[in-house]
ZAFILO-375858 format. One record per residue: x, y, z of N, C-alpha, C in turn; residue in one letter. Coordinates in pm, whole numbers, padded with zeros to 5 digits. Atoms other than C-alpha are relative to their C-alpha. Layout:
      npx      npy      npz     capx     capy     capz      cpx      cpy      cpz   type
        X        Y        Z        X        Y        Z        X        Y        Z      a
...
END
This chain:
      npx      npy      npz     capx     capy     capz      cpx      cpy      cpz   type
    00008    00015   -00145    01370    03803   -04478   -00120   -00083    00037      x
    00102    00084   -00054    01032    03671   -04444    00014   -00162   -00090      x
   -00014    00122    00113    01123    03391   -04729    00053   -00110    00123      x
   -00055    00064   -00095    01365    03287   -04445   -00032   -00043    00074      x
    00039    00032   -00142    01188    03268   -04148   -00081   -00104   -00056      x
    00106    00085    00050    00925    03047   -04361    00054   -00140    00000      x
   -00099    00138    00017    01185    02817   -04464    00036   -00020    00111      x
   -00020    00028   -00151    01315    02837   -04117   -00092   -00142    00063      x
    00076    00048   -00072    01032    02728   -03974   -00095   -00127   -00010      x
    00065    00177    00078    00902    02429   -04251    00106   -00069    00019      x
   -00096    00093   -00046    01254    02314   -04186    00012   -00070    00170      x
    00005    00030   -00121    01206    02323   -03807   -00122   -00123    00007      x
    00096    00098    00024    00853    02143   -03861    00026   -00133   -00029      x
    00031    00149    00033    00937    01873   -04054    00147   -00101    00074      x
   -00108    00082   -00089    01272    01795   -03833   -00096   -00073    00142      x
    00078    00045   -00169    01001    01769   -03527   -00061   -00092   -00072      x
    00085    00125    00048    00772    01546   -03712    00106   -00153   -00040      x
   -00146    00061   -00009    01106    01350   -03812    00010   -00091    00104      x
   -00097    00045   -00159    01193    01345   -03480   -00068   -00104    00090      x
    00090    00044   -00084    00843    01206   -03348   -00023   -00112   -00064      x
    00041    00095    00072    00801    00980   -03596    00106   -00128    00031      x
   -00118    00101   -00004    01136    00785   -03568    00024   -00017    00180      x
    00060    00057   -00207    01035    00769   -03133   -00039   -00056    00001      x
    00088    00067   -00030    00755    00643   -03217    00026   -00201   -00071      x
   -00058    00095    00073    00915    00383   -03461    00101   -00119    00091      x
   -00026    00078   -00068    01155    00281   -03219    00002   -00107    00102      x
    00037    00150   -00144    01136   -00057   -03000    00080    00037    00135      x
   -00053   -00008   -00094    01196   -00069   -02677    00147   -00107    00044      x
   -00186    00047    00026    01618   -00092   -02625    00003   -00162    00056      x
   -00035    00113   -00099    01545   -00394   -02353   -00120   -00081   -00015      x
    00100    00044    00048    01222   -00572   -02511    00055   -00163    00025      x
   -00082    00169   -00020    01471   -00897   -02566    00162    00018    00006      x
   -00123    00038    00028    01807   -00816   -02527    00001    00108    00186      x
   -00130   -00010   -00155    02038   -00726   -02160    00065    00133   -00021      x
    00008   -00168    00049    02095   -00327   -02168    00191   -00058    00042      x
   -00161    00017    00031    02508   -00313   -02262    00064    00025    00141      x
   -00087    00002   -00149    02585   -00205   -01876   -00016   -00078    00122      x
   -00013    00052   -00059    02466   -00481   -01738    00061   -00163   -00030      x
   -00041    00106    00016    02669   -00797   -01712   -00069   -00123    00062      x
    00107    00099   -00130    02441   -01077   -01588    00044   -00173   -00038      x
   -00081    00141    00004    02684   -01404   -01666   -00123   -00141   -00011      x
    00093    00158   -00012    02512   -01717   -01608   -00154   -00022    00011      x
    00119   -00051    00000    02175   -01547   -01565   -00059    00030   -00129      x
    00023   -00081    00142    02186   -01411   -01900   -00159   -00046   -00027      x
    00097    00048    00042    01907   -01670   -02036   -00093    00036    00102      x
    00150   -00013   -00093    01645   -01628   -01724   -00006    00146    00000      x
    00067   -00143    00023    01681   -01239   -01771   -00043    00075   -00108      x
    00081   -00064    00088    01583   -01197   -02104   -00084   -00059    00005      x
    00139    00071    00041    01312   -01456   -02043   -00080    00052    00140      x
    00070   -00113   -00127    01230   -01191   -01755   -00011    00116   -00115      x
    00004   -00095    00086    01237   -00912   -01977   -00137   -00041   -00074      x
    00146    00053    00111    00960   -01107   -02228   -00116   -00013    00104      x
    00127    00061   -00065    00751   -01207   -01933   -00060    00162    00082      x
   -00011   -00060   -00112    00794   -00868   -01748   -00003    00133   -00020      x
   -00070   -00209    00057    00726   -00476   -01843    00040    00042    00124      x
   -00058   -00095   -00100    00794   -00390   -01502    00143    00003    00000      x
   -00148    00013    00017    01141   -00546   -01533    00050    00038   -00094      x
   -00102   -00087    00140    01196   -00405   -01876    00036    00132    00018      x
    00006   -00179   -00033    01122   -00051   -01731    00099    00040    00096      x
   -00140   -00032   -00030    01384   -00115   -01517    00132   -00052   -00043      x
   -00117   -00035    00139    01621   -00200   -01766    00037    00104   -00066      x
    00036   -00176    00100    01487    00075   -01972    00127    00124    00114      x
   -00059   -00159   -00063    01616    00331   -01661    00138   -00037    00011      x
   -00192    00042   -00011    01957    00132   -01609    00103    00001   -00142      x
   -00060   -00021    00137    02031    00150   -01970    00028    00153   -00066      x
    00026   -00126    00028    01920    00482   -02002    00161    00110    00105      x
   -00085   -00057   -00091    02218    00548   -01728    00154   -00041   -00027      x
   -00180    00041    00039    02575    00515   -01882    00116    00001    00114      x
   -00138   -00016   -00107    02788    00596   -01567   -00031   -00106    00094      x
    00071    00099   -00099    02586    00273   -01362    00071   -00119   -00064      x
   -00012    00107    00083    02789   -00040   -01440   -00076   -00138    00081      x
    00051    00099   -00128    02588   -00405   -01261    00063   -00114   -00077      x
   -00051    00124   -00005    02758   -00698   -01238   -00068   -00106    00081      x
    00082    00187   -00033    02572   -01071   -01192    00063   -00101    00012      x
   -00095    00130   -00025    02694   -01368   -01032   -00084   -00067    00100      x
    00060    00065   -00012    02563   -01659   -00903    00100   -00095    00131      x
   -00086    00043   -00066    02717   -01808   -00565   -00092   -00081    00136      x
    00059    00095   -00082    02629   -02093   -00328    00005   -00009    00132      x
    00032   -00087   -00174    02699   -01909    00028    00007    00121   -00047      x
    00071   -00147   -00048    02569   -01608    00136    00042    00003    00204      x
    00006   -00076   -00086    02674   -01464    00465   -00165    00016    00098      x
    00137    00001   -00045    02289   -01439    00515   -00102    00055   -00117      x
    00049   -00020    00114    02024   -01390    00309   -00053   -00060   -00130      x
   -00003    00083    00105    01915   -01505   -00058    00080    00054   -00145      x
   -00081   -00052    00109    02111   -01201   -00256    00035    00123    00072      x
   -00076   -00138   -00021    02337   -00905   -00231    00070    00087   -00107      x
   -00019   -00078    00101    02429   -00632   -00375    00156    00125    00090      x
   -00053   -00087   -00014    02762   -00410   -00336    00000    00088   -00078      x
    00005   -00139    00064    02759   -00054   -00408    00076    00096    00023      x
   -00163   -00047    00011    03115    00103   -00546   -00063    00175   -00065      x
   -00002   -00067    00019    03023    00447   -00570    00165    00093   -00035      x
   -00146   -00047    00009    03358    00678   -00768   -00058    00165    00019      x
   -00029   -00151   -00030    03430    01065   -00737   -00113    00067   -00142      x
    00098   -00063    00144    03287    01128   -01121   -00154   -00086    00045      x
    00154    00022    00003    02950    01009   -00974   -00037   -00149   -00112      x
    00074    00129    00050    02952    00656   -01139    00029   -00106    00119      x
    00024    00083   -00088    02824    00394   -00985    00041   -00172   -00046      x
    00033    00082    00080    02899   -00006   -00996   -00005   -00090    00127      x
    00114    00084   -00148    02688   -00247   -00826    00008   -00184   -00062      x
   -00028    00131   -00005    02803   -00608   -00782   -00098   -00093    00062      x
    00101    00101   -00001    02484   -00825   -00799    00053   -00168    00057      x
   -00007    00135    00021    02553   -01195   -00616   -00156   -00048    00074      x
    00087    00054   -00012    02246   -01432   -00613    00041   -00159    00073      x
   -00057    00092   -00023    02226   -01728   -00445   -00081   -00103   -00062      x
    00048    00129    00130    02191   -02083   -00663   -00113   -00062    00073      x
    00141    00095   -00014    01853   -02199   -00667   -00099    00031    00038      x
    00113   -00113   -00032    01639   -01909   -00529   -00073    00049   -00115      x
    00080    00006    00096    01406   -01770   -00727    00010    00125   -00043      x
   -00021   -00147    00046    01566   -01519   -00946   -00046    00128   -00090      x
    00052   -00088    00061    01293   -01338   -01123   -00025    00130    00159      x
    00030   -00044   -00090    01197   -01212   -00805    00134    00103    00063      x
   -00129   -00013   -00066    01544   -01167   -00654    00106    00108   -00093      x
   -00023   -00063    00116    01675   -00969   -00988   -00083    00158    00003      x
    00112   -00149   -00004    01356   -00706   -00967    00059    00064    00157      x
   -00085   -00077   -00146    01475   -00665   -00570    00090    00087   -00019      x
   -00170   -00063   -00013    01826   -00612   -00638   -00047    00162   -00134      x
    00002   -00148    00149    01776   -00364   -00967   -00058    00046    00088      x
    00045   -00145   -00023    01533   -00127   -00784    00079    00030    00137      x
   -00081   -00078   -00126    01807   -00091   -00473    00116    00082   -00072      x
   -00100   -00093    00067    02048    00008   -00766   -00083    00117   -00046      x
    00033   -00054    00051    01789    00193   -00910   -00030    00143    00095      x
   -00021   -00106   -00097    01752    00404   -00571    00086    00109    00038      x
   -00175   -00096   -00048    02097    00495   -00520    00010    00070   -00156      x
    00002   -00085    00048    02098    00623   -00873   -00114    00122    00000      x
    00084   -00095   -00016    01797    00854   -00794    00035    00085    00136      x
   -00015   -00114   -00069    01955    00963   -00488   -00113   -00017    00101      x
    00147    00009   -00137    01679    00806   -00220    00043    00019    00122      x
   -00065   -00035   -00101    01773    00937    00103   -00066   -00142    00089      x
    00117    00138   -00115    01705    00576    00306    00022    00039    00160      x
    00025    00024   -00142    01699    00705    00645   -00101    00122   -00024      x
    00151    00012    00016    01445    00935    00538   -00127   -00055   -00035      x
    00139    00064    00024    01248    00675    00411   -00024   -00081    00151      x
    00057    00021   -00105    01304    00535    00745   -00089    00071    00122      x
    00097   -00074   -00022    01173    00802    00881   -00179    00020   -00009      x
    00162   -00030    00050    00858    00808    00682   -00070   -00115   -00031      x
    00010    00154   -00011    00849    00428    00747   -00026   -00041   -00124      x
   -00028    00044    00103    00903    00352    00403    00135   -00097    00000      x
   -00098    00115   -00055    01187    00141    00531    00079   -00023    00092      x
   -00055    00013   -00113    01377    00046    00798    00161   -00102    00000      x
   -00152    00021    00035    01754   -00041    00905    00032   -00129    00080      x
   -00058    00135   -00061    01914   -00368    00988    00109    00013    00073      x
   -00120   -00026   -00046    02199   -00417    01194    00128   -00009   -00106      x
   -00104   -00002    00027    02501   -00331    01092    00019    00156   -00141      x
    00018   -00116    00105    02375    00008    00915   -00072   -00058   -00115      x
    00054    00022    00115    02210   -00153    00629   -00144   -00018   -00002      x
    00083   -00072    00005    01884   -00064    00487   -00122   -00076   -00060      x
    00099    00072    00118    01539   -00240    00326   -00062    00065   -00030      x
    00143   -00128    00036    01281   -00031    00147   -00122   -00097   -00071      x
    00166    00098    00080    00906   -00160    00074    00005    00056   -00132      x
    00031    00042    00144    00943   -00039   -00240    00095   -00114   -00121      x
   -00141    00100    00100    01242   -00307   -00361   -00095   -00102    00040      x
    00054    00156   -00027    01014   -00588   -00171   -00101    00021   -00086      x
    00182    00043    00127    00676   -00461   -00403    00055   -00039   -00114      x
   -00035    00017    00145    00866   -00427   -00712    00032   -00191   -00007      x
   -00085    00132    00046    01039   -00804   -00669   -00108   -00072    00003      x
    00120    00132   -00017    00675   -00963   -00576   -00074    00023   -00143      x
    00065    00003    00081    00538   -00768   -00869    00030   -00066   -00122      x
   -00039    00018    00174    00747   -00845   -01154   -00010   -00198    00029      x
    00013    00111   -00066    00742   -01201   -00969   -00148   -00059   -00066      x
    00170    00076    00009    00363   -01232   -01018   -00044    00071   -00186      x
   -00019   -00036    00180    00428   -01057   -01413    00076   -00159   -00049      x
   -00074    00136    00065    00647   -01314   -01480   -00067   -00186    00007      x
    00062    00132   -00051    00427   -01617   -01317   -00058   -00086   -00142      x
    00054    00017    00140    00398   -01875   -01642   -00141   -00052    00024      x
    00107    00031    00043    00069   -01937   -01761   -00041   -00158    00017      x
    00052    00108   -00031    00071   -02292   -01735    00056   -00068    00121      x
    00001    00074   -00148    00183   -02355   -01400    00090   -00004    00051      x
   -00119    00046   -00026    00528   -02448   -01489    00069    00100    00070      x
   -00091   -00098   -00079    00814   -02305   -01252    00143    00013   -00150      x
   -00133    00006    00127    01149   -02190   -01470    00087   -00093    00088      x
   -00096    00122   -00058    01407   -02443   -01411    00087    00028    00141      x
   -00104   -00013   -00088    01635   -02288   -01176   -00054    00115    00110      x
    00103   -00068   -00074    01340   -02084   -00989   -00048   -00056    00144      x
    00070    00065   -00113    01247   -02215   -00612   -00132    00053    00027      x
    00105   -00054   -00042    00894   -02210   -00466   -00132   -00033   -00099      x
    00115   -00040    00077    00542   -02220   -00631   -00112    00042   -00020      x
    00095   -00049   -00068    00241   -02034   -00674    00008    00111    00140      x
   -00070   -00162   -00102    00159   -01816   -00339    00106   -00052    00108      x
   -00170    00044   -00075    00482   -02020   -00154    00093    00076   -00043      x
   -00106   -00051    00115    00684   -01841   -00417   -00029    00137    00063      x
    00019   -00177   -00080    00501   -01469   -00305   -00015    00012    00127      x
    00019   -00026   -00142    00465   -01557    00054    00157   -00011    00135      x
   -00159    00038   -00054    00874   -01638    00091    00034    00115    00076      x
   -00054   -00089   -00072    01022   -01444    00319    00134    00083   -00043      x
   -00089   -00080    00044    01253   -01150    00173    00078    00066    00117      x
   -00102   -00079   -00118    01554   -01002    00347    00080    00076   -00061      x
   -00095   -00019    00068    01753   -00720    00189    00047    00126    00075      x
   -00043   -00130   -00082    01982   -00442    00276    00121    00007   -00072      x
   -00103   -00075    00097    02141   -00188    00116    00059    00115    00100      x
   -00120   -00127   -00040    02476    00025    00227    00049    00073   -00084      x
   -00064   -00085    00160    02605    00276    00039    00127    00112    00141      x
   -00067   -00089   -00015    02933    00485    00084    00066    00070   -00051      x
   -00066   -00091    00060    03130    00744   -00066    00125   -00083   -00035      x
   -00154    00044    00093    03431    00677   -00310    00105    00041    00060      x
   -00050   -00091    00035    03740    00818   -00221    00094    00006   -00081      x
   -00135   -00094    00178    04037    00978   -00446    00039   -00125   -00048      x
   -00130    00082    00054    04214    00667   -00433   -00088   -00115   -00129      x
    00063    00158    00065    03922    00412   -00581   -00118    00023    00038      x
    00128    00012   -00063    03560    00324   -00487    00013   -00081    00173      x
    00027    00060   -00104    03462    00215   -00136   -00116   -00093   -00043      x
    00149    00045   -00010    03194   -00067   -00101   -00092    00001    00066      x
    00130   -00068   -00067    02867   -00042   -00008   -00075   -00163   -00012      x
    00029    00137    00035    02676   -00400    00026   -00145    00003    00040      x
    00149    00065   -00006    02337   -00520   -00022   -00035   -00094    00024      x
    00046    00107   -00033    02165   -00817    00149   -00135    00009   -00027      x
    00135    00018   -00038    01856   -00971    00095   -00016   -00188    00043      x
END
C-alpha cells in the first residue's frame, strides 16, 4: 500500500515535470505561420510579416487560434460603403462565431488587421458594448453600430510594433511615420443573434 502511493506519486511527478518541460519547449503556434481558423487570402504575406514584426498581433492570433468555434475570413475590396474596413459578425446557435473581415485596397493593413481582430476578439469574450458605452469606453454610431477605444489602441499599437526600422513603408501600406498614427479611424461593430434556420449578420465598419 504505501509502495503504491510512492509510485503513485513519482509517476505523478515526473508526468508534471514532463508536462512543464514540453510548454516550455514549445514555440509560439503563430510566431510565423496564420492560426488554421483564419483565412486571410491575399493578405496572407503582410500578416505573417505582421506576426514577425508584432507580439501584440501574435497574442492576438495566439487567442483566435486558441478558439476553435471562431472562423475569420479576409478579403480585400475596393468600395466600402464608408469607412477603411469591416467586419461582419455571423453568430450560430452552438455559440460559434464567423467574422467576415473586408479591407479596403491600399489602406494600411497592419493597423486595420489589429482593429478588426480585437472587435472579433470582443465578441468572443462577450464585451457588453453598450456598457462600455456607458463607461465611455465607447460609443455608438448611427445605425446601432459600435467603436471601442480599445480596438483604436490596439490597431495604433501593433501599428507603431510593426513600424520598419529603416523608414521603409510595406508595399501595399498607406501613410507614413505620425501621418500613418494620426489617420483618422472609423469602426463599428454590430452583432446579432443566430437563429435556428442559419446565422444572422452582424457588420463592422471602420
Amino acid at each position: 500500500m504505501v509502495a503504491r502511493r510512492s509510485c503513485a506519486g513519482l509517476l505523478f511527478f515526473v508526468c508534471v515535470i514532463s508536462s512543464v518541460a514540453s510548454a516550455e519547449q514549445q514555440p509560439e503556434r503563430c510566431a510565423a505561420a496564420i492560426p488554421a481558423n483564419v483565412s486571410a487570402g491575399a493578405l496572407a504575406p503582410d500578416m505573417i510579416a505582421l506576426l514577425q514584426r508584432s507580439g501584440t498581433f501574435r497574442a492576438q492570433c495566439e487567442r483566435l487560434a486558441q478558439t476553435p468555434g471562431v472562423r475569420v475570413k479576409i478579403d480585400i475590396t475596393c468600395v466600402l460603403d464608408s469607412g477603411r474596413a469591416q467586419t461582419a459578425i455571423h453568430r450560430f446557435p452552438s455559440g460559434a462565431i464567423r467574422a467576415d473581415v473586408v479591407v479596403l485596397f491600399g489602406e494600411n493593413y497592419r493597423e486595420l488587421l489589429a482593429h478588426e481582430f480585437e472587435h472579433i476578439i470582443e465578441q468572443i469574450e462577450g464585451v457588453d458594448l453598450r456598457h462600455e458605452v456607458a463607461e465611455g469606453r465607447a460609443w455608438q454610431l448611427s445605425g446601432g453600430a459600435f467603436e471601442t477605444e480599445r480596438a483604436q489602441a490596439i490597431g495604433l499599437q501593433v501599428l507603431h510594433e510593426a513600424e520598419p526600422q529603416d523608414g521603409q513603408q510595406w508595399k501595399r501600406s498607406s501613410g507614413t511615420g505620425a501621418s500613418a498614427h494620426a489617420a483618422a479611424t472609423r469602426s463599428v461593430t454590430r452583432r446579432s443573434a443566430a437563429s435556428s434556420a442559419g446565422a444572422s449578420p452582424a457588420s463592422a465598419r471602420r
